[in-house]
C-alpha positions as CSV (number, residue, x, y, z in Angstrom):
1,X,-5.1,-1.8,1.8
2,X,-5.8,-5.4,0.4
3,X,-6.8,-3.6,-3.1
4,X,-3.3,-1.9,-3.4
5,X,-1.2,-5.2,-2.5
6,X,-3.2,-7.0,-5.2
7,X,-2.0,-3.7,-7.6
8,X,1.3,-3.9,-6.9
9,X,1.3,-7.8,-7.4
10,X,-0.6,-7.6,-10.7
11,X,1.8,-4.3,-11.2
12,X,-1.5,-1.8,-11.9
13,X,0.4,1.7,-11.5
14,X,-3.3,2.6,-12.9
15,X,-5.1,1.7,-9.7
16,X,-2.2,2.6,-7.1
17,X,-1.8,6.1,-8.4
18,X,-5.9,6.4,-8.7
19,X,-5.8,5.6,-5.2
20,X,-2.9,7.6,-4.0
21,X,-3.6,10.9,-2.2
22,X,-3.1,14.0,-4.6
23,X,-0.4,15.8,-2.3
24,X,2.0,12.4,-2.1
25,X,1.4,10.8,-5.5
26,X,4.4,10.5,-7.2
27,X,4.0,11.1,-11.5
28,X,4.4,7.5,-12.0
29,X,5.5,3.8,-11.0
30,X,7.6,1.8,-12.9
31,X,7.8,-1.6,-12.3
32,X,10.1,-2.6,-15.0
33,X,12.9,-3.4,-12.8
34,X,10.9,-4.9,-10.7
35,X,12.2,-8.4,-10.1
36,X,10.1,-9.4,-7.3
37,X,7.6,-11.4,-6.3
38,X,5.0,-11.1,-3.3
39,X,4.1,-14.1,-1.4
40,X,1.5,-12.6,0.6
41,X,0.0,-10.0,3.1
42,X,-0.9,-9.9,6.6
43,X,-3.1,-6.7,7.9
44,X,-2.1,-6.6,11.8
45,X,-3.9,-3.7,12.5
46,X,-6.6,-1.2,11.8
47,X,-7.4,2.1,13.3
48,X,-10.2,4.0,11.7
49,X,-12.0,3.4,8.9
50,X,-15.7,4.4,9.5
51,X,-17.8,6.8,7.9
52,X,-17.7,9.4,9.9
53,X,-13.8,9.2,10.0
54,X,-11.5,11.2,8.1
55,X,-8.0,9.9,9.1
56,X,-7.2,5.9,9.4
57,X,-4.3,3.9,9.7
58,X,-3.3,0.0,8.5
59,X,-0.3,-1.6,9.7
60,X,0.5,-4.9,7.6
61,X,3.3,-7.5,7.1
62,X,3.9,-8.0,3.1
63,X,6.0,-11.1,2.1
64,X,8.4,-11.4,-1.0
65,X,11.0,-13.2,-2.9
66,X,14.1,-11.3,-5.1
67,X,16.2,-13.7,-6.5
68,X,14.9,-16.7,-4.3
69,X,15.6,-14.8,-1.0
70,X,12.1,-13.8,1.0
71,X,11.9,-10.6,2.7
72,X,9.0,-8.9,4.4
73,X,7.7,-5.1,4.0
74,X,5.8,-4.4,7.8
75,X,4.7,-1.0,7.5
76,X,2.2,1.5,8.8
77,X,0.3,3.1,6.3
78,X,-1.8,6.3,6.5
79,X,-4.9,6.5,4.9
80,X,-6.9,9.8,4.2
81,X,-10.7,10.9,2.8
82,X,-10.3,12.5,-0.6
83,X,-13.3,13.4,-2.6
84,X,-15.0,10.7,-0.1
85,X,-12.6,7.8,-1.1
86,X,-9.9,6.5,1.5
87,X,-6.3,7.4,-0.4
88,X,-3.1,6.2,0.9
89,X,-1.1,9.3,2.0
90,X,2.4,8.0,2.9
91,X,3.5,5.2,5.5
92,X,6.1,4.3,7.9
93,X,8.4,1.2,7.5
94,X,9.1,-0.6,11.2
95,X,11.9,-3.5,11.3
């Protein structure tokens, strides 16, 4: 999780779609109208994540500023094994 925050803020759509799971990946990012900038990230929460697991969520707290307002992003991401990597599969954004 901490790897694709830091993609996003150093805007690697290399990485993030390397690392995104084959049935969810979208054909690209674009981060050209991206006017943001992330402040930081909290991880709240981890289920999973051993070897021997196959499924595994993160929930997290992301903080940014548009146009000198700050926002957060708290989501609950799901993480899969593909090809014995953990891939992000898709997520759910809480309030």
């Amino acid at each position: 999780m901490r790897s694709r925050y830091v993609a996003y803020v150093q805007q690697r759509a290399d990485y993030l779609l390397r690392t995104w799971h084959s049935t969810t990946q979208p054909e690209a990012l674009d981060f050209s109208t991206d006017s943001g900038h992330w402040l930081g990230l909290k991880v709240i929460r981890v289920v999973a994540g051993r070897a021997e697991d196959e499924h595994g969520t993160v929930e997290f707290v992301a903080r940014y500023k548009v146009s000198g307002k700050a926002h957060r992003l708290h989501e609950i991401s799901r993480f899969v094994r593909e090809a014995d990597l953990w891939v992000y599969l898709n997520a759910e954004v809480t309030s």
